[in-house]
C-alpha positions in Angstrom: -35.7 174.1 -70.6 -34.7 174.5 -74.2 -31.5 172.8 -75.0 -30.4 170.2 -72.6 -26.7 168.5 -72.8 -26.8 164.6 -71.6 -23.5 162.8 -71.2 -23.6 159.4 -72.4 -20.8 157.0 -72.6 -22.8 154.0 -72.7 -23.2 152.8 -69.6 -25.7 152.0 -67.0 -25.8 155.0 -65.5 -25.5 157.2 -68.4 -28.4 154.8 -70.1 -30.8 156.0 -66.9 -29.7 159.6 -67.6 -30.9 159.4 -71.1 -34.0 157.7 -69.8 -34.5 160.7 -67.5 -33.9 163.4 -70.5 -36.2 161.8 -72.8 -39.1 162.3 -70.4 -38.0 166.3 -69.7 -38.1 166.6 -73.4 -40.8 165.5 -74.3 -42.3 167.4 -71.3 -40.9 170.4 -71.8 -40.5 170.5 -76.2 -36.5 170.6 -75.4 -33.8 170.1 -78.2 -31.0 167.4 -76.6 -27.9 166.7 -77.0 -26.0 163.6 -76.7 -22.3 164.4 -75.7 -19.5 161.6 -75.8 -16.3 162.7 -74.4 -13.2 160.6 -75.9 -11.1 161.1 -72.7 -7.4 162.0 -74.8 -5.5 162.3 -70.9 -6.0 158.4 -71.0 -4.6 158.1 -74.2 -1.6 159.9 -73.3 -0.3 157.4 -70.7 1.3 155.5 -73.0 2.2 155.4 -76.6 1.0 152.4 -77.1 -2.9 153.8 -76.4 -1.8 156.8 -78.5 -1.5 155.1 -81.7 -3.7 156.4 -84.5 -5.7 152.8 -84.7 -6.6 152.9 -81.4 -8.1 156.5 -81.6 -9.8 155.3 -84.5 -11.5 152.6 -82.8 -12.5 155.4 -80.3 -14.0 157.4 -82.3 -15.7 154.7 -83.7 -17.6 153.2 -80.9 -18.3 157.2 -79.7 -20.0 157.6 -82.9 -22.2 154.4 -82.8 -23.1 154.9 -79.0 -23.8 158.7 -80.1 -26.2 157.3 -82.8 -27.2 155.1 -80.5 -28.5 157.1 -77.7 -30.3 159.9 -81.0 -32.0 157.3 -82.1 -33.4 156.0 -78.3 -34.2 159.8 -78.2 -35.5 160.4 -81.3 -37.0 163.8 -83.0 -35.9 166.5 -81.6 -31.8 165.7 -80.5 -28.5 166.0 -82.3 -25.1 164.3 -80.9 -21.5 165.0 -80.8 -18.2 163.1 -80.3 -15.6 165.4 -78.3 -12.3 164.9 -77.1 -10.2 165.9 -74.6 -10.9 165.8 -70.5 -14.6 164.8 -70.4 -15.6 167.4 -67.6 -14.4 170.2 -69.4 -15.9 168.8 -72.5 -19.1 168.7 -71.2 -19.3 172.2 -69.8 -18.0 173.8 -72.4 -19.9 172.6 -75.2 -23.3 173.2 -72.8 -22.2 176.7 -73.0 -21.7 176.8 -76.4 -25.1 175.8 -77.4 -26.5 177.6 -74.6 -28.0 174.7 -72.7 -29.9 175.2 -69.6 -29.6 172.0 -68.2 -26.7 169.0 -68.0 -27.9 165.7 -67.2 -25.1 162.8 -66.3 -25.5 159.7 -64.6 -23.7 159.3 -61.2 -21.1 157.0 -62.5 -19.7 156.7 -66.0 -17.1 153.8 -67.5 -14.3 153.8 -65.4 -11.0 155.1 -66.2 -7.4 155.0 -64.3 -7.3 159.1 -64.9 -11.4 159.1 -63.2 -9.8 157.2 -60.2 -6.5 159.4 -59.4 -9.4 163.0 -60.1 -12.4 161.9 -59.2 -15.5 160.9 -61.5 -16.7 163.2 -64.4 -19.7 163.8 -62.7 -18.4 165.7 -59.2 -16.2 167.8 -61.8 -19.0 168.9 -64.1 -21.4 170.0 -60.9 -18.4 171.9 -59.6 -17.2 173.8 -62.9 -20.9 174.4 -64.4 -22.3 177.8 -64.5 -26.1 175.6 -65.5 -27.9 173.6 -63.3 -26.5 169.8 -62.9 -28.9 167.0 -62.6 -27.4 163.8 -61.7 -29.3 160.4 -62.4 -28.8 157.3 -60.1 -29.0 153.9 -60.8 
């Protein structure tokens, strides 16, 4: 397990999954990376959630809990704010770096868009070419 790609949005859930990579890497000497997903789809419902300020205030909290969670981790991890749909996101980037592992936690912070498609995690597990490992509360 060299790289590993943990999704982390700040809550609960994604708090235990962070808990749960930390242990593999130290175990296993694996570089981690801390993915946020800023979820744009949301941001597209109306224009009022489009404006620059709120994207900026995004952005901003995705780059404290990303600093957040490196820190928490320590040594050997990096992080990264994306944006776009947060499944997609995740898998892509995990294949970019070549990751052999994503860890998520089972739920995330909920969104209107997660509700109508289903929650990040489900959609990662069934577009991943890696192996998935989810984290429960």
């Amino acid at each position: 397990m060299e790289r590993i790609v943990v999704g982390y949005d700040g809550s609960v859930y994604s708090k235990k999954a962070l808990e749960k990579v930390k242990v593999l890497a130290e175990k296993f000497g694996s570089k981690v990376y801390v993915v946020h997903v800023i979820d744009t789809a949301v941001l597209s419902l109306s224009d009022v959630f489009a404006s620059p300020s709120i994207l900026a205030s995004l952005r901003e909290k995705a780059d404290y809990l990303v600093k957040e969670a490196v820190q928490l981790l320590g040594g050997n991890a990096e992080g990264k704010v994306l944006e776009g749909d947060p499944a997609h996101e995740i898998v892509k980037f995990a294949k970019e770096v070549n990751a052999s592992l994503i860890v998520l936690g089972s739920r995330g912070l909920s969104t209107i868009r997660r509700v109508l498609m289903g929650s990040v995690s489900s959609r990662v597990v069934q577009e991943s070419p890696i192996d998935v490992l989810i984290v429960k509360g």
